[in-house]
N, C-alpha and C positions, 0 to 999 in steps of 0.2 A: 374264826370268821370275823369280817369287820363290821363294826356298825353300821356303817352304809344302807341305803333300801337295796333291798335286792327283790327282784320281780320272779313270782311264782305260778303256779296254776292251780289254784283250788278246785280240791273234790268235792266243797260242800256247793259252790256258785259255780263251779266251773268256767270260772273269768279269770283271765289273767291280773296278778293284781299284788298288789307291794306286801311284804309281808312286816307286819307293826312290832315290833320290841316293847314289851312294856316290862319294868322290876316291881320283881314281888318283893315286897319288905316282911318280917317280923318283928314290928314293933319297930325302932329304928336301924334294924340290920338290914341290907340287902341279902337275901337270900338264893335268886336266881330271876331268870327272864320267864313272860309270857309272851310264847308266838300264835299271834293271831293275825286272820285273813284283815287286810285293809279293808278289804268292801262287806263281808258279810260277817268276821267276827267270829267265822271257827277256828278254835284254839287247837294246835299239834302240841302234842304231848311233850314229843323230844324233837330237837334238832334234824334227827335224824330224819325224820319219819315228814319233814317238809317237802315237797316236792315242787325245787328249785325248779323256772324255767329257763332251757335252753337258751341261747342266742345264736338262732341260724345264720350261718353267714355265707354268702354266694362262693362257691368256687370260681375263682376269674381265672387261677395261673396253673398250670400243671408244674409236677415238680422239676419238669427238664425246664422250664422258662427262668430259673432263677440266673440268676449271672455264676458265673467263675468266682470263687473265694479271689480275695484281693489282698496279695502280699504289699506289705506295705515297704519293710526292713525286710536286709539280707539278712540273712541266720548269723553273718561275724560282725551284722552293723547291731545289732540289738542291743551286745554287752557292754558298749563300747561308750555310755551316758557315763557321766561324773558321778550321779549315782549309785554306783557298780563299782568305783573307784577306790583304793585305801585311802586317796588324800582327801575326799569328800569329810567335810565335816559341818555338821547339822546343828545350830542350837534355836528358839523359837524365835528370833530375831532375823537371821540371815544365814546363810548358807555359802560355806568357802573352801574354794582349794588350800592347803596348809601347804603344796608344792610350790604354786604361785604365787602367792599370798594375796589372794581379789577375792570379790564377788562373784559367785558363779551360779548357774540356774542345776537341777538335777538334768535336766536333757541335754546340756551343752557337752561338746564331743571335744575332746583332749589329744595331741596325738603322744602328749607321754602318760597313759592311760596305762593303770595299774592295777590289776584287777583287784578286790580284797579279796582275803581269804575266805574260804568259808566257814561260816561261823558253825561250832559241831554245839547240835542240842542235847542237853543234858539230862 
């Protein structure tokens, strides 16, 4: 869980209301957290046992209102980036075709495109 406030419902005030972090030390070790209510100060034991509150959110859209999934690439345009290529070659400076011998970006599309092989893991 993050640090963050995160907003609860207390059973001792029964308000809604931010729940406090504070570290318990031993001497100067950290030992563990103490959760306690922001507004009134009751302590939960465990994590567990906090009773996080919801966040209602309005239903605006049913699930038929979403749009159609949107293909971007054909299924034979995808493999067909420099980066998929055997001449691709990569070091932290700049990135080049060894075919052509230039600068080239990974998305840029070749038509003497060569796939690499696949690499088998070990």
């Amino acid at each position: 869980m993050s640090l963050s406030a995160k907003t609860i419902r207390c059973p001792a005030c029964r308000a809604e209301s931010l729940l406090k972090r504070t570290p318990r030390y031993e001497g100067f070790k950290k030992v563990g957290e103490s959760l306690s209510c922001a507004d009134c100060g009751h302590e939960f034991p465990t994590e567990d046992e906090v009773p996080f509150a919801e966040k209602a959110r309005p239903k605006i859209f049913a699930d038929d209102d979403a749009p159609p999934a949107v293909q971007i690439f054909k299924a034979d345009e995808t493999g067909k980036f420099c980066r998929y290529c055997r001449h691709y070659v990569v070091n932290p400076f700049t990135q080049r075709c060894s075919l052509h011998r230039r600068l080239v970006q990974a998305t840029d599309i070749c038509p003497q495109f060569d796939r690499k092989p696949d690499e088998e893991k070990g």
